[in-house]
N, C-alpha and C positions, 0 to 999 in steps of 0.2 A: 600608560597602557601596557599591561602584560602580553607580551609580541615572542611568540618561542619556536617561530620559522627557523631557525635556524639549529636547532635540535636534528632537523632530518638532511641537512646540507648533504649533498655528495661528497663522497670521503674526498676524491680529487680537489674539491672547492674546499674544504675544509685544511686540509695539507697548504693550503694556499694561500689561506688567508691566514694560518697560524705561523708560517714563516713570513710574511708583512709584517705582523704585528710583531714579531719576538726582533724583524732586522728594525723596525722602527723602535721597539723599546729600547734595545742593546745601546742605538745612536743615543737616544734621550740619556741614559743612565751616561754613557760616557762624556756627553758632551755638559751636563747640568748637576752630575753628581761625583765630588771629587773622589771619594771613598770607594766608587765604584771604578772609575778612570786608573786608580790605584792598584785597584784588583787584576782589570785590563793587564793596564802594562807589566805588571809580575806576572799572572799567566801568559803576556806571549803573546795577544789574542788583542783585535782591535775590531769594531763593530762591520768593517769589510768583509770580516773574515767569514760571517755569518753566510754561504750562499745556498746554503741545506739544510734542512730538519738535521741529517747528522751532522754538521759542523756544532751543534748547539755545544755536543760533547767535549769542547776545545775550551768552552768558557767556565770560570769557575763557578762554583757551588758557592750560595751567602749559607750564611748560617746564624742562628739566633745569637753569636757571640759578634756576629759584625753590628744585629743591631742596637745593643747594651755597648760594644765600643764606641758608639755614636749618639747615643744618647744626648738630647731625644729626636730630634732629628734630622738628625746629619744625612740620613738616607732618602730623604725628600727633595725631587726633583721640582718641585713649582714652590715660590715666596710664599711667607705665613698667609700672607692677606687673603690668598685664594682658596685655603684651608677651611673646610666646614662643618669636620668632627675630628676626634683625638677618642682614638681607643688606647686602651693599654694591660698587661699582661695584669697580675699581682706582684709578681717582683717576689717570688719566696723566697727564690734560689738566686737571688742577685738583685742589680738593677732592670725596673720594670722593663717589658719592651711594650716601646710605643709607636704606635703606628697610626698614619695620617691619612684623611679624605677628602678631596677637592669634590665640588657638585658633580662633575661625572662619576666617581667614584661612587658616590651615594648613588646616582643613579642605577651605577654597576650593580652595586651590592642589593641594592633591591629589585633589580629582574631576577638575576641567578637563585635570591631566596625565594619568590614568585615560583620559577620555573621547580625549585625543589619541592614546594609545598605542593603545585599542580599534580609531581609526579609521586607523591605519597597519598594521593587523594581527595585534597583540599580542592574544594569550587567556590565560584564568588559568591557570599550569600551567605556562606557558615559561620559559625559562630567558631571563632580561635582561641581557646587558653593557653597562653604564654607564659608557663610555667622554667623560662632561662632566667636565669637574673640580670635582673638593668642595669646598666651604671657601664664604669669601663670595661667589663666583660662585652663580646662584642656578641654574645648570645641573645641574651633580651633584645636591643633594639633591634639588632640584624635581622630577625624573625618576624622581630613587627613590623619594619620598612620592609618587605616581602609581602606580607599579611596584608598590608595598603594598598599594596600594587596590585596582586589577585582581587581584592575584594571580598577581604573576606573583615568580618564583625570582632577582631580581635581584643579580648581581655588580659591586661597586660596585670597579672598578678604577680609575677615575679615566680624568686625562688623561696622556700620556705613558709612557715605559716600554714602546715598543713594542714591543721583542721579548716580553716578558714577558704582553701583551696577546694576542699571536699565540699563545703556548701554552696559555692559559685561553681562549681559543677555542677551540682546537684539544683540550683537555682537558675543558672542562667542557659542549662542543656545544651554546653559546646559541644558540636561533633569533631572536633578534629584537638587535638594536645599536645605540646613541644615541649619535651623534656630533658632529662639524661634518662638514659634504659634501667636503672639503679632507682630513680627517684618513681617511676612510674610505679614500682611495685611497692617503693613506701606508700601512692598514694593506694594503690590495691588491697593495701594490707589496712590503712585509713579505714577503705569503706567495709572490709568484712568487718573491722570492729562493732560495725554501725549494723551490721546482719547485712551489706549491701554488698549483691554483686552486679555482673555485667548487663543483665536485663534491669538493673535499677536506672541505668545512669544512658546519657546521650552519645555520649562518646563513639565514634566508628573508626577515626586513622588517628595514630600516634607516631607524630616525628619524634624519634630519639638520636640522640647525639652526644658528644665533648668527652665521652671516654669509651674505650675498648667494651665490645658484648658479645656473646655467641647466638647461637642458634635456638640453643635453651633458654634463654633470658628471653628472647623473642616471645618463643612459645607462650613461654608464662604470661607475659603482658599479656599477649591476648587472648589468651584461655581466662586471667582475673579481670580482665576492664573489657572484652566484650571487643578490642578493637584490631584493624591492619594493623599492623607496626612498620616500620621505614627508619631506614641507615640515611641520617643524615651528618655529611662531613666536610669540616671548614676549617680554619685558625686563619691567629688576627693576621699574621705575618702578612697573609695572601691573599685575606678580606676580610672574613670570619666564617661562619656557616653559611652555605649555599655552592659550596665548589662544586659538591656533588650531591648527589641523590638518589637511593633506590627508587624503583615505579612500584606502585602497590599491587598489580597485576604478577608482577614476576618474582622480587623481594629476594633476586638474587645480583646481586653486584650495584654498585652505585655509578652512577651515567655523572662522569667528568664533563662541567661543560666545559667543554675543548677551545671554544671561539674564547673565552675567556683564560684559561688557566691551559697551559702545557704540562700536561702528566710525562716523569720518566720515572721508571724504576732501577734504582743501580745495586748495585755491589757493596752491602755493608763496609768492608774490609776495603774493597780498592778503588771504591765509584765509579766503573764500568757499568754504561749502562746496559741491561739485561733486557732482552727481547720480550714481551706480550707473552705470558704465562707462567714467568719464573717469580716467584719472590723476593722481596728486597725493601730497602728503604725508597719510599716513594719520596718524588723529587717534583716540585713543581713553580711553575714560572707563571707569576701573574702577569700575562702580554696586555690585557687593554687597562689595567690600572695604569692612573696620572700622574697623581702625587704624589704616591711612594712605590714605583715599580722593583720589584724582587725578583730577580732574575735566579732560578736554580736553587730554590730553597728548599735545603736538608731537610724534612718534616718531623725525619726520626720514627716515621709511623712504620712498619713491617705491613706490605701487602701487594700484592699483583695485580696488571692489567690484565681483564681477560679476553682470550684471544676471540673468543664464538662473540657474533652478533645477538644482541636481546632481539623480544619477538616483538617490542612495540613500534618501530619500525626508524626509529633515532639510531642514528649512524654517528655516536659518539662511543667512545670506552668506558667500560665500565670498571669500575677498582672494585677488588671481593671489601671483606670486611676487613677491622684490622686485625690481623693475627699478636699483635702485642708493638711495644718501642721499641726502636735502638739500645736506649736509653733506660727501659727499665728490663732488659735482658738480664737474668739472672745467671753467671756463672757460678758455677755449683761441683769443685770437684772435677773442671776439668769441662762438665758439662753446660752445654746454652737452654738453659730454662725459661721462659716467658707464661708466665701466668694466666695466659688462655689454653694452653697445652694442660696444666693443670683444671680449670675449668670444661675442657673436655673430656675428661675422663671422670668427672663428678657426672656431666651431663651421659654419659653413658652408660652409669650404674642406675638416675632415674629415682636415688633414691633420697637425694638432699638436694636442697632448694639452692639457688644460683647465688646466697651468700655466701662470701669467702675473703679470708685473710692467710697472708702471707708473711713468717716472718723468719728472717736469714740472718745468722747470729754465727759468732765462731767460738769455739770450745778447744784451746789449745790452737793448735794448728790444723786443726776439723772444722771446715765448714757447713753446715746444719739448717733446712730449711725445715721449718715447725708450717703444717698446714691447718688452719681450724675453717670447719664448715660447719654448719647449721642441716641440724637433720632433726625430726622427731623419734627415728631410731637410735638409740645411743649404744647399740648391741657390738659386743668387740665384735665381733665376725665383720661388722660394717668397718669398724675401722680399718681390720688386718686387709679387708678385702682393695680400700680405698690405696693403703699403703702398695701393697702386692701392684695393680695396675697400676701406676704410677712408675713403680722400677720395670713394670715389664714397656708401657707404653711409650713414657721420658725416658727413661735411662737413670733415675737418680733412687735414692735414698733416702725417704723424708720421715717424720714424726707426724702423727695426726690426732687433731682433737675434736673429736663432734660435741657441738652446742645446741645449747637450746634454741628454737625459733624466737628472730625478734633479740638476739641478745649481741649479735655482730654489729658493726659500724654502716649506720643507713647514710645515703646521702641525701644533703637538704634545696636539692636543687643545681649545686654543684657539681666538679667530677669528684668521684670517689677514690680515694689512694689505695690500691688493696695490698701493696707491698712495703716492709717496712725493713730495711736493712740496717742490723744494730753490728756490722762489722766495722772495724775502724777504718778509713779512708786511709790507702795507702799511697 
């Protein structure tokens, strides 16, 4: 039964029950998991210590390298037997990370994605296209164990296969579509081939998710498919999709649920945590997860708590979007470049589509970021102009190539990589 009373909890009851759960998690992890008892005792810090929301700051940060040192897992607090699914990373950049769910945890993960879908517009009765991919990406199922819970009629098509997605649309007239924000306008671009726009198709809210999008990419969705669009935001480390969620009313900031996951935002450089409205790496602590609780996990995501209450009447915090990674920050010269700083200055010229690639190359002891977007004006004036705002608005100095529509890297359901650094690893 999807039950989302606690969405409007009094912030006092709320502060209250997320310090229970985080002094009850911190003892579980210390007393059942040696790697974390380890951490413990080198920070200093023992589960006592815990008698404040601010004492959290004393404990240490896990980080994706604690759980590839543990592989597979060594970070699991309950015996295999009681285990009832195994997601896991791809492993591109190393050893996969994997991560474990005992029955409550499954239970977990299917309210908070419930409660996501509710607040992007989803009712029980619709029809769902689940367009994440299945398998160990925790996208596909996670969507659809939500989708179950709401009651909603969901099509688990996966990712990819686009023409084949366009006609179970166009067949089965889902109102509601889970995608990444990238793959929505492949399917967009799908149906104009077809002569089809928004008035052909059923579609009304789009959950989008699994990579970075602006404001512009929003737009589009829903000016080509006819539909709301919604920030949805998860990873496996901490469940998958459903941490949080915009409301389709507001469709600004995404509502943390709090009873489940502890939002902090800290200090790239020193991990001090930063007060409700500054920017930073978002840091977050699965408290009612079982099996594999994760106490203070780096995200690596760049984005802010904000500080105003939303008007739906949830007395939860809302995260903005994400402004780019830790991790894929571009220094350039001295300068911090993130690839949505780039993407907002396309989106303020109005005059090329929300495709874009980035590539960062060195030439000598000069380092050189080449931008290519996607325009059907290929006029120099457009480029010189794109170049100019860019050094006025970032600070840097780039190269630019406008392409034709349709010839950039689409994604098939997937995240998209839009940065490609050919510098050598120092």
């Amino acid at each position: 039964m999807f039950q989302p009373d606690r969405e409007s909890l009094p912030v006092s009851d709320l502060r209250a029950l997320q310090l229970q759960q985080l002094q009850s998690m911190v003892a579980r992890q210390y007393e059942h998991v040696p790697a974390y008892r380890t951490k413990f005792n080198e920070a200093g810090v023992v589960p006592g210590d815990l008698k404040t929301l601010g004492d959290l700051q004393h404990f240490p940060f896990t980080r994706k390298a604690d759980l590839r040192d543990h592989y597979p897992l060594g970070l699991s607090a309950v015996p295999r037997t009681d285990l009832r699914r195994i997601h896991a990373s791809s492993g591109t950049s190393g050893k996969p990370t994997v991560v474990a769910y005992d029955e409550h945890d499954v239970n977990v993960f299917e309210e908070v994605v419930a409660r996501s879908l509710y607040a992007a517009g989803a009712r029980p009765g619709m029809v769902f296209h689940n367009a994440y991919g299945y398998g160990l990406f925790t996208g596909g199922l996670g969507t659809h164990g939500g989708a179950r819970r709401l009651g909603l009629c969901t099509v688990p098509v996966s990712g990819g296969g686009t023409e084949r997605q366009v006609s179970l649309i166009l067949d089965l007239q889902p109102e509601v579509i889970a995608c990444t924000p990238s793959y929505a306008l492949v399917l967009a671009d799908a149906l104009a081939r077809q002569g089809l726009g928004p008035d052909d198709i059923s579609l009304r809210y789009a959950v989008l998710g699994a990579e970075p999008w602006a404001e512009k990419t929003r737009q589009e969705v829903q000016t080509r498919l006819g539909v709301r669009a919604t920030n949805i935001y998860g990873l496996s480390e901490i469940i998958g999709p459903g941490v949080s969620n915009e409301d389709a009313s507001e469709q600004h900031g995404s509502y943390v649920w709090e009873d489940h996951f502890y939002p902090e935002i800290v200090d790239p450089e020193t991990g001090a945590v930063l007060p409700d409205g500054e920017w930073g790496v978002l840091v977050l602590s699965s408290m009612s997860r079982s099996a594999m609780p994760i106490l203070r996990y780096w995200t690596g995501d760049i984005t802010r708590l904000i500080p105003e209450q939303g008007v739906t009447g949830r007395t939860m915090r809302r995260m903005d979007l994400i402004r780019g990674r830790s991790d894929d920050l571009i220094i350039l010269r001295g300068v911090n470049v993130y690839p949505t700083q780039l993407e907002a200055v396309l989106a303020s010229l109005g005059q090329t589509s929300p495709h874009y690639h980035v590539t960062v190359s060195r030439s000598g002891l000069m380092d050189e970021l080449h931008l290519q977007v996607e325009s059907s004006d290929d006029s120099p004036s457009l480029q010189q102009e794109i170049v100019r705002l860019v050094k006025v608005q970032v600070g840097v100095s780039i190269s630019c190539e406008l392409c034709a529509p349709g010839s950039l890297p689409r994604s098939e359901g997937g995240k998209l990589r839009r940065v490609t650094d050919l510098r050598e690893k120092r």
